[in-house]
C-alpha positions in Angstrom: 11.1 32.2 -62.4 8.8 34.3 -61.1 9.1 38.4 -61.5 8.4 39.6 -57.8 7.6 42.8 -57.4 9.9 44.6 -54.9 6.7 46.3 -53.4 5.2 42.6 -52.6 8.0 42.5 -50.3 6.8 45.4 -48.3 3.5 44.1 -48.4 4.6 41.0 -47.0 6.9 42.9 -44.0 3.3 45.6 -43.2 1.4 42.7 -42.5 3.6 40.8 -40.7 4.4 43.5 -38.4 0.0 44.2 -38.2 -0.3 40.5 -37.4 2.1 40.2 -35.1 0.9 43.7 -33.2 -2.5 41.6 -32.8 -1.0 38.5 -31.5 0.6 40.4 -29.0 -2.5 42.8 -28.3 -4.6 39.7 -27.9 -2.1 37.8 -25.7 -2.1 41.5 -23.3 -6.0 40.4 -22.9 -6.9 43.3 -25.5 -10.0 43.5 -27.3 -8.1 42.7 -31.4 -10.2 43.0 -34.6 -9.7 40.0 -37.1 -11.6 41.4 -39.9 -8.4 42.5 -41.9 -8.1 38.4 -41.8 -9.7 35.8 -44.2 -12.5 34.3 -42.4 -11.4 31.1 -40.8 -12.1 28.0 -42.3 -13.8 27.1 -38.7 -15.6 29.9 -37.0 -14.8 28.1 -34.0 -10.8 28.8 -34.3 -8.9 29.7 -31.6 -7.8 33.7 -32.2 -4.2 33.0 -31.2 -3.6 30.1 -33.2 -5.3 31.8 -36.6 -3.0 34.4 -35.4 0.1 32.3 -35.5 -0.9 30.4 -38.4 -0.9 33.5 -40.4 2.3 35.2 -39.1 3.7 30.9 -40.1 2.8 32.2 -43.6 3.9 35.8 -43.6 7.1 34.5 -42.1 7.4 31.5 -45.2 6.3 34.3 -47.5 9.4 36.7 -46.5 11.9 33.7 -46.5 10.6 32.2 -49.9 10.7 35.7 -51.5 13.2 36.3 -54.0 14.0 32.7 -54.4 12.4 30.3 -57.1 10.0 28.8 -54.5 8.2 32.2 -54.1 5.2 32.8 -56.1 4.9 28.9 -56.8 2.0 26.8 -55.5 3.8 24.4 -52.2 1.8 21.5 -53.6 2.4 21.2 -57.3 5.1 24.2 -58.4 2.8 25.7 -60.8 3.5 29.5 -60.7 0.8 31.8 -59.4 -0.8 34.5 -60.7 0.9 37.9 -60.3 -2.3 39.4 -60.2 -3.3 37.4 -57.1 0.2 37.4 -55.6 -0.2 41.8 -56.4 -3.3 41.0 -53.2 -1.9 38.7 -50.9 2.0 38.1 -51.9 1.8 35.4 -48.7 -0.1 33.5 -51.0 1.8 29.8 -51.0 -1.2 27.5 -53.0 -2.5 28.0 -56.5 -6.7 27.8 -56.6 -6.4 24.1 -57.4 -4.8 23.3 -53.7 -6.1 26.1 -51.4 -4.4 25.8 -47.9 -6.1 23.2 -45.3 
């Protein structure tokens, strides 16, 4: 099992709670800045629903943490890389099955 870092945790809860102050700035007709976001895989995506999506995997993330599902890939259970879950601990797919 996976060693999580405590701090990931906090990571995990900051951007959760920076996410979901966008969602709600956008849905108050705000002007919101995505660029703290991966790019979308379709430039054309819908702000609210890449929005959404992500706060799906923040929320995943949280639930998963301390468990021996977090920091494994959700398609083949191969553990992930510290290092990488050190960047983005809502990371949920090793580099052989990025997310669709």
């Amino acid at each position: 099992m996976l060693n999580a870092d405590p701090a990931w945790k906090k990571q995990l809860l900051k951007k959760g709670a920076e996410v979901a102050a966008m969602l709600s700035a956008l849905l108050d007709k705000k002007e919101v800045n995505l660029a703290s976001l991966p790019p979308p895989k379709d430039p054309k995506e819908d702000p609210e629903l890449r929005l959404r999506r992500w706060l799906d995997a923040i929320d995943r993330a949280i639930k998963a943490f301390g468990t021996e599902e977090y920091g494994r890939c959700a398609v083949c259970g191969e553990e992930l890389d510290p290092r990488a879950l050190a960047d983005a601990p809502w990371l949920m797919n090793c580099t052989k099955h990025p997310p669709v």
